[in-house]
C-alpha positions in Angstrom: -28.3 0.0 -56.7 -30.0 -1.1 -53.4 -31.0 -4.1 -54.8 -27.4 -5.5 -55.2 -26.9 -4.3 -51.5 -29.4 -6.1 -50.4 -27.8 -9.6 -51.9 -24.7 -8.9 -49.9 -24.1 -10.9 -47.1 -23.6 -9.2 -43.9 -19.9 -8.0 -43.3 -17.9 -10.6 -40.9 -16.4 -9.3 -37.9 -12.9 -8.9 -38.7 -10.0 -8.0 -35.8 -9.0 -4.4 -35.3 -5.7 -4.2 -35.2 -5.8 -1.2 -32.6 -8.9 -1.5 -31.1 -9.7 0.2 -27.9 -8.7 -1.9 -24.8 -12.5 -2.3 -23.9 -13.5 -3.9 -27.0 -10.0 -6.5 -27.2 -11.1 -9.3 -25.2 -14.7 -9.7 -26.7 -12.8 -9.0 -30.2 -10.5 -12.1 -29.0 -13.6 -14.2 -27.6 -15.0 -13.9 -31.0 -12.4 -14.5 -33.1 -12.0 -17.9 -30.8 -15.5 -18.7 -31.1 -15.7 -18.2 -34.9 -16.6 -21.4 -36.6 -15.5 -22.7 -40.5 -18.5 -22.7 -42.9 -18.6 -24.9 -46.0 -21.1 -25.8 -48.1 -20.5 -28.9 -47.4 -18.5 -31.4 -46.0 -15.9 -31.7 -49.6 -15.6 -27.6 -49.8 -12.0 -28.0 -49.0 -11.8 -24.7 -51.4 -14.0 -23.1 -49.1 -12.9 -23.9 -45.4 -9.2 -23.4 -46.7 -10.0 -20.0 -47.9 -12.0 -19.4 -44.2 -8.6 -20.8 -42.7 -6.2 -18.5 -44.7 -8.5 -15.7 -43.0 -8.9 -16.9 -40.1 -4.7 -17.9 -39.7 -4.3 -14.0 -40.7 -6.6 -12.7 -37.9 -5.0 -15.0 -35.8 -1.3 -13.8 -36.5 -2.5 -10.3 -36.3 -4.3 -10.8 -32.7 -0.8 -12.7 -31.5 1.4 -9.5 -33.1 -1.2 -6.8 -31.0 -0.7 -9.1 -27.9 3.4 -9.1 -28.1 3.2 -5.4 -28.7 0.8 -5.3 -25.4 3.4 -7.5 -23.8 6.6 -5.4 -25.0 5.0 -1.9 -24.4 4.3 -3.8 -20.7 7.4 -5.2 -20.2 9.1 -1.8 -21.3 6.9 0.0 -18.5 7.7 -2.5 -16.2 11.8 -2.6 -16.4 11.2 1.5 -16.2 9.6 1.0 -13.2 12.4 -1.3 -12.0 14.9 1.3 -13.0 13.2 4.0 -11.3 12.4 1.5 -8.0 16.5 0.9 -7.9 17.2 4.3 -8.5 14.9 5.4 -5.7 16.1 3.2 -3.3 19.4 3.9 -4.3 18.7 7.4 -3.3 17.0 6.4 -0.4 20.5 4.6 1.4 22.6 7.7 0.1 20.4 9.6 2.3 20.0 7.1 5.0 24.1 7.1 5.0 23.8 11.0 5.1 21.6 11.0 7.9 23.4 8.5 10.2 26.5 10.6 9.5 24.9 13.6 10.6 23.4 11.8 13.8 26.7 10.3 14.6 28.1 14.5 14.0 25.0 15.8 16.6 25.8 12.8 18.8 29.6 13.7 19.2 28.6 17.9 19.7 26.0 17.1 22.3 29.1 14.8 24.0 31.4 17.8 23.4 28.5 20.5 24.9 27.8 18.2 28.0 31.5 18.3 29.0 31.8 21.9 28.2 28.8 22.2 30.8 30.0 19.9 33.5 33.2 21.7 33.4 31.4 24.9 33.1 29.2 23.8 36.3 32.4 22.9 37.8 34.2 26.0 37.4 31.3 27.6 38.3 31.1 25.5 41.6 34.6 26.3 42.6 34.3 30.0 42.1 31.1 29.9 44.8 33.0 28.1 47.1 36.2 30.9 46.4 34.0 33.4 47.0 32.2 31.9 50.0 35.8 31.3 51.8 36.8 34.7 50.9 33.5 36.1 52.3 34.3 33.7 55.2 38.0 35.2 55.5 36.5 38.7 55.6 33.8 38.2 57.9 36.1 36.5 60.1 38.6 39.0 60.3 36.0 41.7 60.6 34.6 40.1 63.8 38.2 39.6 64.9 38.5 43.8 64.2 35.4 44.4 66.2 36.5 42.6 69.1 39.9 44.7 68.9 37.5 47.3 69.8 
């Protein structure tokens, strides 16, 4: 038995179908690189059979690299999706904000105007007071001097 093994050629590389990512491109390189072996220069038998092989590993490398492509694509247009949706998000709360500034803008309007009048109010009641101290003191002296 291990001498019919050892009349065996050596098996050819063939393409993995779902090879690990490391290993694609020096799968592809190879499968580029491969050369047709005849016999001879008339073994159209021969390099047609290495052609039919080679055509198959060839379709089956283009196939993996669409899938690649698709699966790619796919991530890509959910990353899109997600991007629009995010920014979509993003001006719903810029809109939110802005109201809310515009909102604070108009109560720190409304809260300065309550304070000026406030100030003001406050302002005239010294001065009432003051004249009324005024009136008092005034017609205190004039009591004294009665006296």
């Amino acid at each position: 038995m291990s001498s019919r093994n050892q009349n065996r050629p050596p098996p050819t590389p063939v393409f993995d179908p779902t090879p690990s990512p490391s290993n694609v491109r020096e799968d592809v390189e190879r499968l580029l690189g491969e050369k047709m072996k005849g016999k001879n220069q008339n073994d159209y038998k021969g390099k047609s059979e290495q052609m039919i092989k080679y055509i198959k590993k060839l379709r089956t490398c283009i196939r993996w690299f669409m899938e690649l492509e698709d699966g790619y694509l796919a991530d890509q247009e959910k990353l899109r999706s997600m991007l629009d949706s995010k920014e979509k998000r993003h001006a719903e709360i810029e809109a939110q904000m802005r109201a809310k500034v515009e909102e604070l803008n108009a109560i720190i309007q409304d809260l300065q105007r309550q304070h000026a009048s406030l100030l003001e109010s406050f302002r005239k009641e010294e001065a009432d007071k003051l004249i009324d101290l005024l009136k008092i003191s005034s017609s205190s002296v004039n009591c004294l001097a009665c006296f």
